[in-house]
C-alpha positions in Angstrom: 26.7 -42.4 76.1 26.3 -46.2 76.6 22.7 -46.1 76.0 23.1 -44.4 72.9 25.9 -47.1 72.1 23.2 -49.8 72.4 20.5 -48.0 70.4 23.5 -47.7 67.7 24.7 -51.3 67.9 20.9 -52.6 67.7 20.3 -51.2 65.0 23.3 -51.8 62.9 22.1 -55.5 63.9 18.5 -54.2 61.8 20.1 -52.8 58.7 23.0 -55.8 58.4 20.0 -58.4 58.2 17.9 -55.7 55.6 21.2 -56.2 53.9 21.5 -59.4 53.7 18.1 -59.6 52.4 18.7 -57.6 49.8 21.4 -59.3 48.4 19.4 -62.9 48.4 16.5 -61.1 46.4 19.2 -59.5 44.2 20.4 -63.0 43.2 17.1 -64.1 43.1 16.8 -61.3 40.0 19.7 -62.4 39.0 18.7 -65.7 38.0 15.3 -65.0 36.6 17.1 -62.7 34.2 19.8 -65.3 33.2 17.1 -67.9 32.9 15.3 -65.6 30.9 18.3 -64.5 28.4 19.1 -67.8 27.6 15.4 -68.7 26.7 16.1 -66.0 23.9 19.1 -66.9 23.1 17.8 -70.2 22.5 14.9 -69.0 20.6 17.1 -67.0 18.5 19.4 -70.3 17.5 16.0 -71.8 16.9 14.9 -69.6 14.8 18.2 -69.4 12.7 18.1 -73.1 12.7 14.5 -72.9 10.9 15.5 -70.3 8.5 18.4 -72.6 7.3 16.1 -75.8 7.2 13.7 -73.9 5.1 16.3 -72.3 2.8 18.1 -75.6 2.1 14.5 -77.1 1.5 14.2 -74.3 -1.0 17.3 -74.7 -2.5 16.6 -78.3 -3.0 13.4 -78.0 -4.8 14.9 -75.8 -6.9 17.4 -78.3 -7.6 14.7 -81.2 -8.2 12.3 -78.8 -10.4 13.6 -77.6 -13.6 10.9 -75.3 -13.8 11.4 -73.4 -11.2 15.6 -73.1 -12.3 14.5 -71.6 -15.5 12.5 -69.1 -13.5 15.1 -68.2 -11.5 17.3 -67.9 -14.1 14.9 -65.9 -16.1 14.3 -63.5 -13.1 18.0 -63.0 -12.7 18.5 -62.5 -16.5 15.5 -59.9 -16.5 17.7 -57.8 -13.5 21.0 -58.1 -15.6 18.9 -56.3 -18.1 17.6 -53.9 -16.9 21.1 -53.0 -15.0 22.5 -53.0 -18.4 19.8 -50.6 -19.8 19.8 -48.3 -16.9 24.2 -48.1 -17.9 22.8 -47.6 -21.4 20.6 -44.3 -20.2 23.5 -42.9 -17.9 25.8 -43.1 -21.2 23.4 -41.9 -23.6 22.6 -39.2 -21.4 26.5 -38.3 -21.3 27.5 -39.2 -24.7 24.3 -37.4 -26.2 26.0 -34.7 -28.9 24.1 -32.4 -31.2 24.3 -29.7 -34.1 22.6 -26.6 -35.2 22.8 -24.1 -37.9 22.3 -20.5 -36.2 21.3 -18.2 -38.5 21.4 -14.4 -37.1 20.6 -11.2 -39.1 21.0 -7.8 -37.7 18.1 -5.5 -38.8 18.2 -3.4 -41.5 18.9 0.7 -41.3 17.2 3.2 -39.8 17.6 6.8 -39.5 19.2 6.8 -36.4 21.8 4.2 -37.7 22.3 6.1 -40.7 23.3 9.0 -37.9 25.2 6.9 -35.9 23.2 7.5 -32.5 22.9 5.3 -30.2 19.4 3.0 -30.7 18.8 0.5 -28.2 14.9 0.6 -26.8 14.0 3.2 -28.9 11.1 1.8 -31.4 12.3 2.9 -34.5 11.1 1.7 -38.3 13.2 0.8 -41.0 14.4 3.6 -43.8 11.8 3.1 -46.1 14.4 2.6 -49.0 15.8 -0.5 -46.8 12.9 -2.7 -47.1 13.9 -3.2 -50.9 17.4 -3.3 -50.5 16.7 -6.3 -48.0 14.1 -8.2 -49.9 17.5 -8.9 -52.0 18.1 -10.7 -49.3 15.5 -13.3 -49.8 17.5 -15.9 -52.5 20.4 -16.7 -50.7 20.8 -19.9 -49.7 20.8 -19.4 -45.8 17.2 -18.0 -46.0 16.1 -21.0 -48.2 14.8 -24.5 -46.6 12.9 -24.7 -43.4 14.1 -23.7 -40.2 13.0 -25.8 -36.5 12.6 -22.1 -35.0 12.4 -18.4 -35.9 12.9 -16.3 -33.3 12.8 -12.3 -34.0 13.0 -9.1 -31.1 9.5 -7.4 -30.9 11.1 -4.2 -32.0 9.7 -3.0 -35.0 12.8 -2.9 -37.3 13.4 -6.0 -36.3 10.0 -6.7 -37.2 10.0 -5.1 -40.4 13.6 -6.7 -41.8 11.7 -10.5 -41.0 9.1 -9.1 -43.4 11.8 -8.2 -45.9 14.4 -11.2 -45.8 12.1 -14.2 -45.1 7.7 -13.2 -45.7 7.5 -16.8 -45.5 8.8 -17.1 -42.2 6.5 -14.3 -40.6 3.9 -16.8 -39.2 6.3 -19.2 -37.8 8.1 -16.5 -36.1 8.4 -15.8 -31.9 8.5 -12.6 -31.1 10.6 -12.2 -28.3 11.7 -9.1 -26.2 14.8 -11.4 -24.5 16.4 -10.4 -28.1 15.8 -6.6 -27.8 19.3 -4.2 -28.1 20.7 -2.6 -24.7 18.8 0.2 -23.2 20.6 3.1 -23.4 18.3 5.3 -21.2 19.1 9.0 -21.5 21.4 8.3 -24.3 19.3 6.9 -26.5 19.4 9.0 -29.8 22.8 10.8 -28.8 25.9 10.0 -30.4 29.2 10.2 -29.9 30.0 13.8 -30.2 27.5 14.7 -27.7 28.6 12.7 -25.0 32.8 12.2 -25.4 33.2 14.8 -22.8 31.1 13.0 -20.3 32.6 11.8 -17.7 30.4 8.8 -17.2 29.8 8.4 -20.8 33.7 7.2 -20.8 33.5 5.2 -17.6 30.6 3.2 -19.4 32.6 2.9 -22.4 35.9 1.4 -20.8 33.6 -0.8 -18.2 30.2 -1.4 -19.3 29.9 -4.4 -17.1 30.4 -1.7 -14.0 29.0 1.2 -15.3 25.1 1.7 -15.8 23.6 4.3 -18.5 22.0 7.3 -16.4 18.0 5.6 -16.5 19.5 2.8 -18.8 20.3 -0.9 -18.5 22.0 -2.1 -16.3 24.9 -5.2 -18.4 24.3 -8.1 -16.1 20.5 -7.3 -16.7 21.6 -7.9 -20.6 23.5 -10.4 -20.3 21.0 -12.7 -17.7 18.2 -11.9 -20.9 20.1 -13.0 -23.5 21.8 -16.2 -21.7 17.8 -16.8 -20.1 16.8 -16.8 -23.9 19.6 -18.9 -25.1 19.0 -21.3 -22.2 15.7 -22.3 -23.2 16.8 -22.5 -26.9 19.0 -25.6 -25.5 16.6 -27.1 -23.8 14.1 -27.7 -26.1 16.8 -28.7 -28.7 18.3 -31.0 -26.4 14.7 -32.4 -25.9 14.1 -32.7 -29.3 17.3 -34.5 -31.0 16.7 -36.8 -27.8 13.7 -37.6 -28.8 15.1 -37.9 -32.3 12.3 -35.6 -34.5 11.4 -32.4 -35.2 7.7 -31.6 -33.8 5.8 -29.2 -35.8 2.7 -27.5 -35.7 1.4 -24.7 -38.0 0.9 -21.4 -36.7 -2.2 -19.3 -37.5 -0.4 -16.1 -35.9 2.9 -14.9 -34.8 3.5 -15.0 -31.1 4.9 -12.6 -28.6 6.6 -12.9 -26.0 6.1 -10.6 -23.5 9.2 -7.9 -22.9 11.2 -8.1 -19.8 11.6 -4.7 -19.4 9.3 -1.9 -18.9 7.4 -0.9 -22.0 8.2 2.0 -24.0 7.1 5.7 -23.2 3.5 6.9 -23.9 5.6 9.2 -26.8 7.2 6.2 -28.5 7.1 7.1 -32.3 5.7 3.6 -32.9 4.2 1.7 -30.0 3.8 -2.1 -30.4 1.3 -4.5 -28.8 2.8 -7.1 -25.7 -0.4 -9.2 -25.7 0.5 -13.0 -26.4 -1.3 -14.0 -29.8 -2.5 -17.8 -28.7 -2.3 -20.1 -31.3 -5.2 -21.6 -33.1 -5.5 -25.5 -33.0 -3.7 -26.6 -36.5 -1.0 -23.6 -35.4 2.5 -24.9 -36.0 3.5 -24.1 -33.0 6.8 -26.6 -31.6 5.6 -28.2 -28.7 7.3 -26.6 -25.0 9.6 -28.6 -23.6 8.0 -28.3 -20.6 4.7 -29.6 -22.1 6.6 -33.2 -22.6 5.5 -35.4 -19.6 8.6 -37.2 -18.4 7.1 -40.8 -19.3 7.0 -39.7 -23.0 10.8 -39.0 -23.2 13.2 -41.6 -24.6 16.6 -41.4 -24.3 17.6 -43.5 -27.3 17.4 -41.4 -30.5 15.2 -42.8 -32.8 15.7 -40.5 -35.8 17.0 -41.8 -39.3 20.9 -40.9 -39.0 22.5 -38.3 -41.1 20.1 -36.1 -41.2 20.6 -32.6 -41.7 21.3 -30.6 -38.3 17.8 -28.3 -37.2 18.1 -24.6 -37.8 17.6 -21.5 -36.2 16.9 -18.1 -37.4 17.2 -15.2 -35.2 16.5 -11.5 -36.3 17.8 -9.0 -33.8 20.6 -6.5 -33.0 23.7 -6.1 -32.8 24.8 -5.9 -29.4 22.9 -9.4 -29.1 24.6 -10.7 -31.8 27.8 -10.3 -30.6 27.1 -11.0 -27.3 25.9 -14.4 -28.5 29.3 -14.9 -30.6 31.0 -14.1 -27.1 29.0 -17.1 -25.7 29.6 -19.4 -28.8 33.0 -18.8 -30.2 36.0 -19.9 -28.4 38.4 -17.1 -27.2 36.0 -14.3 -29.0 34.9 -11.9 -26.0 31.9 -9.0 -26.9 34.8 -6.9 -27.6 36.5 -8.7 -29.8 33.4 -9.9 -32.0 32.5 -8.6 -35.3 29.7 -6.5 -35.1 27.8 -7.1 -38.3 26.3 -4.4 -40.3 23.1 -3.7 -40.6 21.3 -6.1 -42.8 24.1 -8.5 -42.7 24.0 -12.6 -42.6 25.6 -14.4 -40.7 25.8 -18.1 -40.0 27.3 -20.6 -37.9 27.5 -24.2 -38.0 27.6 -25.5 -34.4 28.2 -28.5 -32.3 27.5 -29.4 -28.2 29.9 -31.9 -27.2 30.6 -32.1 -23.6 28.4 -29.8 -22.3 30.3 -27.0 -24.9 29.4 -25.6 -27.9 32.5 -25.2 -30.8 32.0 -24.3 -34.2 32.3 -26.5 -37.0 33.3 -25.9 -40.5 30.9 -25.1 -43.3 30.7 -27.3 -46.4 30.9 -25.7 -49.2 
């Protein structure tokens, strides 16, 4: 035992003197590292001590050279400015308000109107007495002038009542199967007679926005088309009263816009081509809004004031009509807007302001 207490003590001797050791080379460390810190630190003041030496040198030949005070100020003038004209953009860009006259007419009869069946996809001509009756149509004054765009559905009675109302128009018109009536499906051609004991048939007509036509469309496929359509019209106007003008280019031939929906059935009475005409190089075509690089677009108008607001004709149906009163017309819904006859005018006189569209009183 007191063998193994000397072996223990001997050794305790060892480590104490490693110890000891240890701690002198620690604060040897020690104060290489303080030594060390306050050479940076003094570096540091150093540098901060230049850096003030040089600004005030600056400063001071600033002072003594008038040249380089009028650059200066010049410099910070040229920032103020272009603060102030990037305020300018933001509150144009807010502020910017526009008009339009819509024009919409609702094709002219056909025999399935004269019926009173229901005609949505169905490619149907006009009555052949109707073409005359509408070419009446052609003096009044909401046909007259020139219009910004003419839009028209690719159906053909909607093709045929352009013909009749406005000839001149036909070459400036888009063809566009956004505008088409609602697809029916398997009621297309049946009236009301025939289905008022159907028990869908009724659920369709107190909700149409739940309830789909058997192989029909389905409403929020209507609506997305129509809103997708109008969308687009915005943009481009938005571009163009921006941009303060009215870009034209003549059209050799009508274009089409290619139909959202399937086309009709091999045994449509009249089928119609869905092949995009392109147009010729004097074609008076309005340039995409899409084909505008950004660079090009300036957000000061730089029109003439006053002048007149653009317009917009739009040949179509009814149910698109009224749908696009819904969207236009405070407190009117689909239900509650006038479904025009067939043939029938109408015209609204329109303002965005804030982001909304309200209509605005005609002068007479």
């Amino acid at each position: 035992m007191a063998g193994d207490g000397g072996l223990s003590g001997v050794q305790m001797d060892k480590d104490e003197g490693k110890e000891r050791d240890k701690d002198k080379d620690k604060d040897k460390g020690k104060g290489k590292g303080m030594d060390k810190d306050r050479d940076k630190d003094a570096d540091a003041d150093n540098d901060k001590i230049s850096h003030l030496k040089d600004s005030a040198l600056v400063a001071r030949s600033v002072l003594s050279n008038p040249a380089l005070q009028q650059e200066l100020g010049q410099e910070q003038e040229l920032g103020q400015e272009l603060e102030q004209e990037r305020e300018l953009e933001l509150e144009t860009q807010q502020e910017v308000e526009y008009d339009l006259e819509l024009v919409l007419i609702r094709h002219g009869h056909t025999q399935w109107n004269k019926e009173r069946r229901y005609l949505g996809s169905t490619d149907l001509p006009l009555l052949p007495e109707e073409r005359q009756q509408l070419s009446a149509l052609c003096d009044q004054s909401a046909l007259g002038g020139e219009f910004w765009r003419v839009y028209c559905s690719d159906l053909l009675r909607c093709r045929e009542t352009l013909a009749a109302v406005a000839p001149h128009l036909e070459r400036q018109a888009i063809y566009d199967s956004r505008l088409r009536e609602l697809d029916f499906g398997a009621w297309e051609g049946c009236n009301y007679e025939q289905l008022k004991d159907n028990g869908h048939y009724r659920s369709w007509i107190d909700h149409p926005e739940l309830v789909t036509p058997p192989e029909g469309e389905a409403w929020e496929q209507f609506e997305a088309r129509v809103d997708d359509f109008w969308t687009q019209l915005e943009q481009e106007l938005e571009h163009t009263s921006i941009n303060g003008g009215m870009p034209w280019l003549e059209t050799g031939e009508p274009r089409v816009v290619p139909p959202a929906v399937a086309p009709p059935a091999a045994d449509s009475p009249v089928p119609i081509s869905y092949v995009i005409v392109p147009p010729v190089p004097d074609s008076r075509v309005p340039i995409p809004f899409a084909a505008v690089p950004p660079e090009a677009v300036s957000l000061a108008p730089v029109s003439p004031p006053n002048l007149p607001p653009p317009r917009v004709l739009i040949v179509t149906h009814g149910g698109i009509i009224r749908l696009l009163l819904a969207r236009l017309t405070e407190g009117v819904t689909f239900y509650t807007a006038a479904a025009p006859a067939p043939g029938e005018v109408t015209v609204l006189n329109l303002r965005k302001d804030e982001g909304a569209w309200r209509m605005m009183p005609r002068e007479v």
